[in-house]
N, C-alpha and C positions, 0 to 999 in steps of 0.2 A: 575313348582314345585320347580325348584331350587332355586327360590327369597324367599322358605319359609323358615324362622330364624331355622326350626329345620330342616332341610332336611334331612343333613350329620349324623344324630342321629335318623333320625324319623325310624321304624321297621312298621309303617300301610302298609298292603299293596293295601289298597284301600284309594287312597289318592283324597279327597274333588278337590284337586290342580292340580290332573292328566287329563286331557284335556281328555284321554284316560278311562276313570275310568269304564262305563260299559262295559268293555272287562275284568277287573278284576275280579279276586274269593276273596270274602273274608272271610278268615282262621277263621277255629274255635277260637274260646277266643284269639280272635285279639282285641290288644288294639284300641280305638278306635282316629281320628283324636281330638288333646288337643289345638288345637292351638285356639286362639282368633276367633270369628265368624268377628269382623271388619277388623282384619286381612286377612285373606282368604277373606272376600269382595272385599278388597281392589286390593290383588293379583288377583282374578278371573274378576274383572272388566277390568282390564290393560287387562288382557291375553285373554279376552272376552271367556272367558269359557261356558260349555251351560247354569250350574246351577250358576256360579261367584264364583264357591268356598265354595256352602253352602249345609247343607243337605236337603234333601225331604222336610222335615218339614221346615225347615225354608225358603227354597228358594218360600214354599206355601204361608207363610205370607208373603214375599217379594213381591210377584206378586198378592198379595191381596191389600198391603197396596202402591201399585204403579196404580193398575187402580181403586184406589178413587181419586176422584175428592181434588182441592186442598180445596174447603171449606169444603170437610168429614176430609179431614185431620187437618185440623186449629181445628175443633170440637174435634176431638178425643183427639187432643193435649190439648186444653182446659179442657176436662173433666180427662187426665190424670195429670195432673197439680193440682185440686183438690183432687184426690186419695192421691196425695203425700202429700198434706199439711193435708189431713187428718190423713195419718201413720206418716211420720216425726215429732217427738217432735220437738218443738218450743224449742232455745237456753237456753230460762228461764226454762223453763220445765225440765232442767236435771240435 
């Protein structure tokens, strides 16, 4: 927890970063963890934390998008690459 850039400021008291985190309560209209999600990957990976530093929701598609195969992955990556040239205007386009 302490390797996170806002520790010494952070007020969450259910912290992503806390090894310890389902032992904690979290407070009503508690702000919620702000920090970077590659951040807190990063930190939870080193620290081999159970979720690496991420929420429910995302630690789901984490463990989704790690037991596909590498050629579902090349695919999807492929097809998200088209999305994007789909939405991104082209330089002359603006």
């Amino acid at each position: 927890m302490e390797e996170c850039p806002r520790f010494f400021k952070c007020s969450v008291n259910k912290c992503l970063l806390d090894s310890e985190i389902d032992l904690r309560n979290e407070l009503e209209d508690e702000p919620k963890c702000r920090m970077a999600k590659s951040i807190r990957l990063r930190i939870g990976t080193k620290y081999k934390l159970p979720k690496l530093g991420l929420t429910n929701r995302e630690y789901a598609g984490y463990k989704k998008w790690e037991s596909k195969s590498e050629e579902e992955k090349e695919e999807i990556r492929k097809q998200m690459t088209k999305v994007r040239e789909n939405v991104t205007p082209k330089s002359s386009e603006r």
